[in-house]
N, C-alpha and C positions, 0 to 999 in steps of 0.2 A: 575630542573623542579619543581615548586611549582602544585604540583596536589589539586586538588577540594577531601576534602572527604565528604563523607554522614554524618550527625549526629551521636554524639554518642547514641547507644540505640537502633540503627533503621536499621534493616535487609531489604535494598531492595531489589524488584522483580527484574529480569534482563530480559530482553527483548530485541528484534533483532529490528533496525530500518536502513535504507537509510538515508544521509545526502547531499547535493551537498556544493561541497571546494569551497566558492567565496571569494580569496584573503587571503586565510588563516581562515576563519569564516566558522563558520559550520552554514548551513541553513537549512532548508524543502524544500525539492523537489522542491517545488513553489515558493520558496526564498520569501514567505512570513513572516517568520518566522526567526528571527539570532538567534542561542542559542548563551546565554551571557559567556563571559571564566569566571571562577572559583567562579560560583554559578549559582545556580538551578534555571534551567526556571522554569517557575509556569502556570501550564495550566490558558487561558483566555476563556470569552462564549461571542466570536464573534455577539449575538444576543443580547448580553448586559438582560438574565432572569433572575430573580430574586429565582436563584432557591438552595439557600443556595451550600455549600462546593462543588466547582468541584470538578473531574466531574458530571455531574445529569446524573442519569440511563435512563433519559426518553430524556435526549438531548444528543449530537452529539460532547458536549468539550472533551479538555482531549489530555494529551497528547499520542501516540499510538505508539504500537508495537506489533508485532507478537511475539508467542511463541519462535520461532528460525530460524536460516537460511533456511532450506526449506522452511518452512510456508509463512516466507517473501517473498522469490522470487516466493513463488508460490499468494501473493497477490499483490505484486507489480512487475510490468516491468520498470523499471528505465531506459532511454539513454543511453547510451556514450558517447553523444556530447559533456558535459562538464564534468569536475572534478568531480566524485562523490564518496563516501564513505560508506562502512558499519562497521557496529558492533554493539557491547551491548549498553545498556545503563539503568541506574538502575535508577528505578520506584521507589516513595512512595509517603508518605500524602493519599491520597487518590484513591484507585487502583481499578478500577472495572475489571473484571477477565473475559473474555469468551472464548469459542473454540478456538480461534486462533490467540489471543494477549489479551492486556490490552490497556486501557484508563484511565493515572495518574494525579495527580496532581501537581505533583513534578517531574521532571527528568534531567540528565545528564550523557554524554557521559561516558562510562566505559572503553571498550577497543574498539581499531577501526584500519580500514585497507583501504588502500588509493586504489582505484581499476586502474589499471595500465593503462590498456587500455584507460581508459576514459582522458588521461591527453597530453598535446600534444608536441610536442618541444619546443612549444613558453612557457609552465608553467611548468620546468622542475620539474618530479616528486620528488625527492629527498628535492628540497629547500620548494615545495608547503608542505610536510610533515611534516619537522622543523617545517613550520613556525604555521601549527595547534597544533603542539604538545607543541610549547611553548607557545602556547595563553590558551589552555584550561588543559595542568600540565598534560596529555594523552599520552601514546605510540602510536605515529602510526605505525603500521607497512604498509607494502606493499602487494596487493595479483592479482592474473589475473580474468577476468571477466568469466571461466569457473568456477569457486567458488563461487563470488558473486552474480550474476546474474543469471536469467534462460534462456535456450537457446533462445530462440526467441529473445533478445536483442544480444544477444553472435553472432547470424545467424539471420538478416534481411528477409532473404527468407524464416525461415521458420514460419513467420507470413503468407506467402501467403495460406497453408494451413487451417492457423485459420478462414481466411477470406472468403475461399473459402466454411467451413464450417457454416460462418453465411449468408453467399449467401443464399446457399440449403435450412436455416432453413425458411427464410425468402419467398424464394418461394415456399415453401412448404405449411408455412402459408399462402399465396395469394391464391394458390388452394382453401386451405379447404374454405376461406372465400367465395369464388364462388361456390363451391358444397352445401355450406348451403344457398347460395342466391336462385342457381335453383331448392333446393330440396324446399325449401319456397313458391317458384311457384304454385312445386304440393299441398302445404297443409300443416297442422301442424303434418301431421303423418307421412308423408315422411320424415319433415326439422328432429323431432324426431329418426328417425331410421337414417338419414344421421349423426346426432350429435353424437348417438351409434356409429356410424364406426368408426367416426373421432374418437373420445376417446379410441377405442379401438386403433389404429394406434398406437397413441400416448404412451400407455401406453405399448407394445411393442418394441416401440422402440423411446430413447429419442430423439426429434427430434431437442428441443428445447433447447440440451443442450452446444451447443456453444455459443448462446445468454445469457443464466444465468452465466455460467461461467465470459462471457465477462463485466457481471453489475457485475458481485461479486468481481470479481478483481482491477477493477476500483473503487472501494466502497472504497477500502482501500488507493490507493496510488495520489486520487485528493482530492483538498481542497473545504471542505464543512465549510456551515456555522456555525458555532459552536463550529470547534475544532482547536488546535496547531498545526496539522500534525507532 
């Protein structure tokens, strides 16, 4: 197995990312993106800015990864449906650093694990393994989707709770929006004391927090203009 090393001289970051297996090729989620075998993809700015060395702090390139496996599964919900993969993957060149991953300049797979479940009788797991492992000089090992993955993808059904929770939030907001139309009716000292209520509600009890969650999540694991995924 001829492996890919980093430069000498250069300690990179390691960081948690998802991969989807198409034919032995590691892709991005969106299968927008092939990382090349045995050398480093190199973040691109989809927007074509002119904003000197990816990634820019004030744009969206870069290539990205979560701090580690909880982080990840708790920002991305990845399929089953087809081959998918996780593991490390080490980051440098240029690394910008926040809460809950990086945005590089440089990266390539480190170590990785073929997710079992995702893989079907027709692309028998063992051979789809070899055959990444001899393209990109990598161990794959093998693991079950109760490790990689968070439950909701593991259990189909128990999205229906998620959803059941952005119902409520959603008619919740459709109330207040009518409470402040009729309080408007009476005046601007009424709409005033009704908008007091509402805020107080609110800040009691999170109403709105199945919706944020739901952009936050999504923020990380769909392709935006600007970055490598």
């Amino acid at each position: 197995m001829n492996s890919f090393a980093v430069p000498d001289g250069i300690e990179p970051i390691v960081g948690w990312r998802y991969w989807r297996a198409d034919e032995g090729w590691l892709c991005s989620l969106n299968k927008f993106k092939t990382w090349p075998p045995h050398r480093n993809l190199r973040a691109q700015c989809s927007r074509e800015l002119d904003h000197g060395p990816l990634p820019e702090q004030q744009c969206g390139c870069g290539i990205y990864a979560a701090i580690d496996l909880p982080t990840l599964k708790e920002l991305v919900q990845p399929d089953l449906a087809t081959p998918l993969v996780v593991g490390e993957v080490s980051l440098w060149g240029k690394v910008i650093p926040a809460a809950l991953g990086f945005r590089a300049e440089l990266g390539y797979p480190r170590r990785i694990w073929l997710v079992a479940e995702s893989v079907t009788a027709a692309t028998p797991a063992a051979a789809l393994a070899a055959s990444i492992a001899a393209r990109y000089g990598v161990a794959v090992g093998s693991c079950d989707a109760a490790w990689a993955v968070s439950e909701e993808q593991r259990n189909p059904w128990a999205l229906e709770p998620r959803a059941a929770e952005i119902r409520t939030a959603v008619h919740a907001f459709r109330q207040d929006v009518e409470r402040l139309a009729a309080a408007l009716q009476e005046g601007e000292d009424a709409y005033r004391q009704e908008l007091a209520r509402i805020r107080a509600e609110m800040s009691a009890g999170d109403r709105t927090a199945a919706i944020v969650r739901s952009a936050f999540e999504s923020s990380f694991g769909q392709d935006r203009g600007g970055r490598d995924g």
